[in-house]
LUMVEX-481429 format. One line per 8 residues: number of its first residue (from 1); for each residue x, y, z of N, C-alpha, C. Coordinates in pm, whole numbers, plus 50000, padded with zeros to 5 digits. Example, Ala and Ser with C-alpha at 12.3 -4.5 7.8 and 13.67 -1.06 7.14 Angstrom:
2
1 = 51319,49431,50780,51230,49550,50780,51320,49670,50780; 51285,49775,50708,51367,49894,50714,51290,50003,50787
***
This chain:
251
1 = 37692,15097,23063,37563,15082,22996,37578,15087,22844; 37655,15181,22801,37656,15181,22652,37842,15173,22595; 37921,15072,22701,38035,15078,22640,38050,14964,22537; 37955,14875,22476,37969,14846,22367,37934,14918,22249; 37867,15048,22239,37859,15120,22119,38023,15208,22126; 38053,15218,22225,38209,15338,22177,38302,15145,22171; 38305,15094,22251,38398,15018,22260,38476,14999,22106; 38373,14977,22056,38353,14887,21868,38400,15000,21768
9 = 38418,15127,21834,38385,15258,21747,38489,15311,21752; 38625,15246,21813,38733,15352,21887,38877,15327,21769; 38865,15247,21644,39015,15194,21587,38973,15312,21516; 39000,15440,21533,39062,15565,21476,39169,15567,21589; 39168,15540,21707,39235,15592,21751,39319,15516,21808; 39364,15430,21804,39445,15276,21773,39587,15363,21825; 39665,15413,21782,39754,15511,21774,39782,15661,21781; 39769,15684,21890,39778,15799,21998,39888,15941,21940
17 = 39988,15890,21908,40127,15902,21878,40051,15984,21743; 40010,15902,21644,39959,15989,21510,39846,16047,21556; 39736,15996,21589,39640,16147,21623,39676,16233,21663; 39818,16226,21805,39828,16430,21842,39885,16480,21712; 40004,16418,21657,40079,16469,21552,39970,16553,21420; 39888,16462,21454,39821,16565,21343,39696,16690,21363; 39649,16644,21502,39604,16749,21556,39635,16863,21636; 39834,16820,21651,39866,16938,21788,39846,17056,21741
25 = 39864,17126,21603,39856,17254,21598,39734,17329,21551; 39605,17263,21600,39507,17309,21574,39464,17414,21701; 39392,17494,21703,39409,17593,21802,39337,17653,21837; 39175,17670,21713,39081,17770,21710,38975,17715,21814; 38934,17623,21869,38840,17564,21970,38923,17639,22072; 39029,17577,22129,39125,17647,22284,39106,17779,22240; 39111,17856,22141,39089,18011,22194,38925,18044,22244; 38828,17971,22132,38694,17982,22179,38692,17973,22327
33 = 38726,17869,22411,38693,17835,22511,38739,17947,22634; 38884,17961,22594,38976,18068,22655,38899,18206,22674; 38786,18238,22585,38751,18350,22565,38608,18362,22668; 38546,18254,22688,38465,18238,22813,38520,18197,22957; 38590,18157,22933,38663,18173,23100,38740,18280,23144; 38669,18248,23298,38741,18372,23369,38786,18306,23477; 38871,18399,23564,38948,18326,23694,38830,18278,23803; 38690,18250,23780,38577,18264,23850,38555,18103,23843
41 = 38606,18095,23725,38597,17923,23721,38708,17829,23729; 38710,17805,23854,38875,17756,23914,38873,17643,23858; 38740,17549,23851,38748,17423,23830,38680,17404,23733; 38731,17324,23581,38669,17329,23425,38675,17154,23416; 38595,17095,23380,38560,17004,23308,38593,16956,23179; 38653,16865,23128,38673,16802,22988,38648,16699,22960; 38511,16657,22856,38516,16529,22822,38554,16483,22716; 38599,16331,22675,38685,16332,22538,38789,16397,22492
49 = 38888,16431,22594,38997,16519,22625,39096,16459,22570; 39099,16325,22477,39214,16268,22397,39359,16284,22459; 39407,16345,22382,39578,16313,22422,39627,16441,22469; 39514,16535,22545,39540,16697,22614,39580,16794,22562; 39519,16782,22427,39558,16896,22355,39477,17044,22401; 39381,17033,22475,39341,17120,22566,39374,17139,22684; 39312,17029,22758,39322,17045,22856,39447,17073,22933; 39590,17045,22909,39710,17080,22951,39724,17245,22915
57 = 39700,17281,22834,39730,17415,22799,39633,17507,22897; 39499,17481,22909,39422,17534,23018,39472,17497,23171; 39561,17382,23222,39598,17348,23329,39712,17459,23356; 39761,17498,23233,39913,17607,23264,39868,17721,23322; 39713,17789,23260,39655,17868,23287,39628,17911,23436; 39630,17816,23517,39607,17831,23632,39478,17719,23659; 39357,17694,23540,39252,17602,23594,39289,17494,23635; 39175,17480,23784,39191,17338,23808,39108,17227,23678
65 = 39170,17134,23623,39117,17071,23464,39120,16926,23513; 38983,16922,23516,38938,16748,23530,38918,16696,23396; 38989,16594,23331,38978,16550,23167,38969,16418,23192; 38878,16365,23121,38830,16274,23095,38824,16216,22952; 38862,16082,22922,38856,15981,22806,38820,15813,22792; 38707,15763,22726,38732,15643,22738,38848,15572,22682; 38945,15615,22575,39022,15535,22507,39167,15554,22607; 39214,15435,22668,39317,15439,22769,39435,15478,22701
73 = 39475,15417,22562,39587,15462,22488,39625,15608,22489; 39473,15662,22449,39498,15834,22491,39565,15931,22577; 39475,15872,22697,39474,15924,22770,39658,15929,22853; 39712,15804,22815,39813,15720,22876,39939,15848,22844; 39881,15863,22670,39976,15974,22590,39953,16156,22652; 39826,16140,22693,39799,16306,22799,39854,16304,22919; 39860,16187,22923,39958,16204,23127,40086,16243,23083; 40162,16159,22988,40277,16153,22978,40332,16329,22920
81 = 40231,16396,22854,40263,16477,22802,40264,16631,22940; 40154,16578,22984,40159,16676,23113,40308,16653,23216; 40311,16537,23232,40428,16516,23311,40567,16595,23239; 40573,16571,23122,40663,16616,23044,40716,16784,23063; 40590,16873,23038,40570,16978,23085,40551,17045,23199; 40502,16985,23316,40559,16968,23430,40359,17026,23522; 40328,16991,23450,40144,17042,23474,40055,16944,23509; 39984,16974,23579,39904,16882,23660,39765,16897,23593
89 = 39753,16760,23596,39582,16775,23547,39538,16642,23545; 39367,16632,23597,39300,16544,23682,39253,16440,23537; 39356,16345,23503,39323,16267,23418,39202,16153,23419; 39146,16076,23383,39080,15988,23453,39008,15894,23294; 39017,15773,23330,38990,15718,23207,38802,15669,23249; 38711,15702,23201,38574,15706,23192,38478,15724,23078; 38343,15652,23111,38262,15708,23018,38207,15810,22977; 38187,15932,22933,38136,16033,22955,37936,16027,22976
97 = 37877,15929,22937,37772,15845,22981,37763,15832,23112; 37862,15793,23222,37845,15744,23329,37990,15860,23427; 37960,15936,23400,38062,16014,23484,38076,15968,23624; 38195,15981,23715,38184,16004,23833,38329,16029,23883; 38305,16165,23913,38379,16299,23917,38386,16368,24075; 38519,16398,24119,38472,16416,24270,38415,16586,24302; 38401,16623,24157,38370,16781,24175,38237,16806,24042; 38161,16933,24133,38119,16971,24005,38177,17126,23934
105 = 38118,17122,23852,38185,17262,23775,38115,17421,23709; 38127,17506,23709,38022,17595,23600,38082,17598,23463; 38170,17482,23384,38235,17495,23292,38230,17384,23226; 38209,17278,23136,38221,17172,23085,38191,17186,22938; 38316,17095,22904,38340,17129,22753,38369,16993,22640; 38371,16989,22523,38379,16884,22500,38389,16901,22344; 38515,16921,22314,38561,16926,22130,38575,16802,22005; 38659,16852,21903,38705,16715,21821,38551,16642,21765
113 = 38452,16687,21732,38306,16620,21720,38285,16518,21812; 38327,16525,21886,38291,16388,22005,38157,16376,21989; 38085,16407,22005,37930,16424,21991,37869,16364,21920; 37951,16340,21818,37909,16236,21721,37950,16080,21701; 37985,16044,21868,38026,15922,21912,37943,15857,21969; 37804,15919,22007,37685,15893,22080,37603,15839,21987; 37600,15763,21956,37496,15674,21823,37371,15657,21830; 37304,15639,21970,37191,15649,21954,37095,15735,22059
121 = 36970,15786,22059,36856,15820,22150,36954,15825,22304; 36945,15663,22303,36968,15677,22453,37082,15718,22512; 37221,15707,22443,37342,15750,22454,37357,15902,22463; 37317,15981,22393,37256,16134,22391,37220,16157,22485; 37091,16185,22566,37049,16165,22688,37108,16119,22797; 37201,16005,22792,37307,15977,22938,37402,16092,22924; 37429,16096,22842,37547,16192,22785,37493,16345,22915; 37367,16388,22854,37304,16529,22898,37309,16524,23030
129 = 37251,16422,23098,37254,16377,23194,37367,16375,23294; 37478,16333,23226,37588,16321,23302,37670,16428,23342; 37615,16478,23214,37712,16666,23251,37603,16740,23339; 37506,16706,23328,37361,16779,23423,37457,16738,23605; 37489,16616,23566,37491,16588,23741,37650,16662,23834; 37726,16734,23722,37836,16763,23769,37847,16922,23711; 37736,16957,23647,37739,17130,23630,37670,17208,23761; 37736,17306,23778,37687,17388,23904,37541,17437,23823
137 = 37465,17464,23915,37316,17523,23857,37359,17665,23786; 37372,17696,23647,37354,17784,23571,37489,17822,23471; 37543,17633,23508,37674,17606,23461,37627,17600,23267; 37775,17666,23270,37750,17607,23073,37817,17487,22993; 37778,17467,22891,37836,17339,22810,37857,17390,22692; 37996,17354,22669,37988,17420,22534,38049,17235,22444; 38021,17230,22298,38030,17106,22224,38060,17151,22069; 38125,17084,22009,38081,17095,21853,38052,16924,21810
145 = 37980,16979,21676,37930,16835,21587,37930,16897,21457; 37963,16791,21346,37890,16813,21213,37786,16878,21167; 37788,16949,21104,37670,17032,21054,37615,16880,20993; 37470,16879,20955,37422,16721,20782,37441,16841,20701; 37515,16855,20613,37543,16838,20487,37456,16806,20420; 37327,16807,20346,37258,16656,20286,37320,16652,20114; 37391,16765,20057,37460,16795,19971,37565,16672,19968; 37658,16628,20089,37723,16578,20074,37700,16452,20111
153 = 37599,16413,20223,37555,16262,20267,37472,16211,20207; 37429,16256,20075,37332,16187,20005,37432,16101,19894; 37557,16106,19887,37614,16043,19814,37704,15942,19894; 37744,15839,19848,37858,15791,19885,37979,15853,19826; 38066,15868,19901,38183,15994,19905,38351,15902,19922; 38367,15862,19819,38519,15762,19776,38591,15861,19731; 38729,15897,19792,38801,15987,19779,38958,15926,19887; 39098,16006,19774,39200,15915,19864,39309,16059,19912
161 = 39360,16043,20001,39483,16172,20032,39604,16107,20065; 39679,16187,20121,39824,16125,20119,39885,16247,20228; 40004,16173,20323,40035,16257,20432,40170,16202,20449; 40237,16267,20526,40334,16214,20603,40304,16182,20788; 40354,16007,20820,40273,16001,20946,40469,16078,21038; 40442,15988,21152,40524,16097,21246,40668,16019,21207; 40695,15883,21173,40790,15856,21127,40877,15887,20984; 40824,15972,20943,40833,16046,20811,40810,15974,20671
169 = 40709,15861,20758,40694,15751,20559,40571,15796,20513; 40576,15785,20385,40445,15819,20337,40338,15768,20361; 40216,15805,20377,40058,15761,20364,39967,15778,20306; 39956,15662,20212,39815,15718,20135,39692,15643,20235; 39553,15686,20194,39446,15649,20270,39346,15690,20187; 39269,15526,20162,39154,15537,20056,39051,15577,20153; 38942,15649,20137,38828,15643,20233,38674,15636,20149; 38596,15577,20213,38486,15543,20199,38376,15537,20275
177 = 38281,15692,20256,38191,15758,20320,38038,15707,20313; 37963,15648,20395,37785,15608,20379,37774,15637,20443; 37633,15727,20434,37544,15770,20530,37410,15706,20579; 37388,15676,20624,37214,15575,20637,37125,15696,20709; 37040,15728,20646,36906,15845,20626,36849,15790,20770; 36841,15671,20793,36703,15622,20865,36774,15627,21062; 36890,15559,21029,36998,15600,21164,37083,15737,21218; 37095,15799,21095,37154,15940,21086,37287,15896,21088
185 = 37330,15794,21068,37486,15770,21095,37610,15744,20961; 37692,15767,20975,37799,15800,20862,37882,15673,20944; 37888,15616,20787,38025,15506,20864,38179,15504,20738; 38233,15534,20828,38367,15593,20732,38446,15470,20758; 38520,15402,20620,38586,15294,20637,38716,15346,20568; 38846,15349,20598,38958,15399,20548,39027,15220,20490; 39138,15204,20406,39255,15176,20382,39377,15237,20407; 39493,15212,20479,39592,15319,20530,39701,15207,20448
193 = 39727,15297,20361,39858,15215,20275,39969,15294,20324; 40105,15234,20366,40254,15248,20379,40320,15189,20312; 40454,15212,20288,40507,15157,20188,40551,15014,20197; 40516,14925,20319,40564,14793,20350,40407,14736,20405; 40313,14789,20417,40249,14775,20540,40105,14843,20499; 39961,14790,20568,39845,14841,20490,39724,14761,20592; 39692,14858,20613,39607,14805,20728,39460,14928,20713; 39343,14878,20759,39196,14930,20737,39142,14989,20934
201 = 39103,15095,20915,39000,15042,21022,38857,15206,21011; 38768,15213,21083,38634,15248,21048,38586,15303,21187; 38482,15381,21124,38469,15487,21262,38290,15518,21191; 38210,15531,21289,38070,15584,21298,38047,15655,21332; 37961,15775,21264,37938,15891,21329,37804,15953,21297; 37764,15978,21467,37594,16018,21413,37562,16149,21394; 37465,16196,21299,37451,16391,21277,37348,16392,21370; 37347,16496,21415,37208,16552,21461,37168,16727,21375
209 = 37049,16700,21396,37022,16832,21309,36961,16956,21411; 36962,17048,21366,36981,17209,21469,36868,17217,21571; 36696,17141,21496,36645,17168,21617,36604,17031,21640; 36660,16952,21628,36662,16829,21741,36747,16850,21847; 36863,16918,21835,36927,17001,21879,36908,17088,22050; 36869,17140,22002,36723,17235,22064,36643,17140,22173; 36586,17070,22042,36473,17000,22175,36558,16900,22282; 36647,16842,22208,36759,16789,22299,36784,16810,22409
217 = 36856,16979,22365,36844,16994,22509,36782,17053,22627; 36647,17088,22550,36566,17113,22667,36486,17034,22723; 36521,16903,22658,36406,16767,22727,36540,16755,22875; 36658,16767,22835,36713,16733,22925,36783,16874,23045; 36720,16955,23048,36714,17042,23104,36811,17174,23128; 36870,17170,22938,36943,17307,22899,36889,17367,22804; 36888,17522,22829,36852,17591,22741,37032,17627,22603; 36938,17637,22504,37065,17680,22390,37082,17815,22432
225 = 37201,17890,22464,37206,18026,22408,37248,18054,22277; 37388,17966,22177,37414,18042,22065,37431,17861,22004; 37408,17853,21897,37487,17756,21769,37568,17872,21673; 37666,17797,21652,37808,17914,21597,37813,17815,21464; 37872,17816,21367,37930,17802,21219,38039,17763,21227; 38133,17781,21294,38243,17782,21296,38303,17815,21492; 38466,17731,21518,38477,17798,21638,38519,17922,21630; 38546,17996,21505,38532,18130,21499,38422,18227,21497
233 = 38303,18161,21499,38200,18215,21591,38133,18272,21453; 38170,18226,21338,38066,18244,21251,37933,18250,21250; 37859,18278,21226,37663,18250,21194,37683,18150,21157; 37600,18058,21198,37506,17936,21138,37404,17920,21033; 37459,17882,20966,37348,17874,20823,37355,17693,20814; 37251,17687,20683,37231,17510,20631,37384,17527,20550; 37520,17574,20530,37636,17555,20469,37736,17530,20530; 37701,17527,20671,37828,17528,20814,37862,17417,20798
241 = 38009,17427,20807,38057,17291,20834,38068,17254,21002; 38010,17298,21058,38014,17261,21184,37900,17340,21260; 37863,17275,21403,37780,17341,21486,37851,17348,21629; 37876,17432,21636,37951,17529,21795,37832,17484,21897; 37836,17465,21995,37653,17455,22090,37723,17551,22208; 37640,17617,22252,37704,17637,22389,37557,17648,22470; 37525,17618,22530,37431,17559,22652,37452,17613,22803; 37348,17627,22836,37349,17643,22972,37223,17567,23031
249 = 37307,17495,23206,37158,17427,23282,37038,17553,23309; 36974,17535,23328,36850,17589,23382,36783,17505,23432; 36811,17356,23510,36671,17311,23595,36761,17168,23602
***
């Protein structure tokens, strides 16, 4: 139903290989999550589970870990990595819009701002929906997204960095930040210069704000228990760079 809004939206992730490299040693979400599970929840849920930088580490744990991704490149790089390590976990390439999952869960989770891959009204709502149809009744959801900033999205935001990718050549990368007020959406267009080689590609991302939030998800039949600041479980203020959600069904 809505795989032409991710379809068009996915050349960040073109290359599998450099996204884990630069996200493997991030860590503070997997402890959040770690810290609400108990051995009670045999079977955990992951959507947008990329290249298993969770979900394998929770599979060692003992959970049974159903992960889910639309981008096949990803996912291709999470099998291989589980196999590697010698861990099993229920890969499956899908929409998170249109789930269909042979289990449900009291656990479903979903990091990396994914959330802000859902562009519009109706995409949001399938989204709620879909985790509604595979959470056990009084199951939780936990998510992060962008805090709006309006400090920072009221400007256009041109700014360049420089990295080393996994082959050890340098990278610079021009980027170029707009926000549109009326869509809520940020469209980030990069330049990726190498030293032979220079190639562009662009990514959309929609904010939602705290109590749309809210009403969100109680049109679709979760109550909020906490919005966090941080996955260190900071307070939430208008300065967060992020919003933690954690949710539970009720109906």
């Amino acid at each position: 139903m809505y795989q032409n809004e991710f379809s068009g939206n996915l050349e960040k992730y073109k290359n599998p290989i450099e996204y884990d490299v630069i996200h493997k040693n991030y860590y503070v979400d997997l402890y959040f999550i770690e810290n609400l599970l108990s051995k009670n929840n045999d079977t955990i849920i992951e959507l947008a589970c990329g290249t298993g930088r969770l979900a394998i580490p929770l599979a060692k744990q003992g959970f049974n870990v159903y992960a889910v991704d639309i981008n096949e490149g990803m996912l291709q790089l999470a099998i291989q990595k589980a196999k590697k390590q010698n861990v099993h976990v229920h890969f499956s390439v899908q929409d998170c819009t249109q789930l269909q999952l042979p289990v449900s869960s009291n656990f479903i989770y979903m990091t990396g701002n994914s959330f802000q891959h859902f562009l519009s009204n109706e995409s949001q709502n399938a989204l709620f929906q879909s985790v509604k149809k595979h959470l056990q009744p009084g199951g939780e959801f936990v998510f992060d997204t962008r805090n709006a900033l309006l400090s920072e999205l009221s400007i256009v935001d041109e700014y360049e960095e420089s990295s080393v990718n996994s082959k050890g050549e340098k990278l610079t990368i021009q980027h170029r930040e707009e926000y549109d007020p009326i869509t809520q959406i940020l469209t980030c267009r990069s330049i990726n210069k190498l030293e032979h080689a220079t190639f562009e590609d662009s990514i959309r991302l929609r904010y939602t704000y705290p109590m749309e939030m809210k009403r969100l998800l109680e049109q679709n039949g979760f109550e909020l228990l906490y919005i966090y600041g941080s996955w260190n479980k900071s307070d939430f203020t208008k300065n967060s760079p992020s919003m933690i959600v954690h949710a539970r069904l009720i109906k």
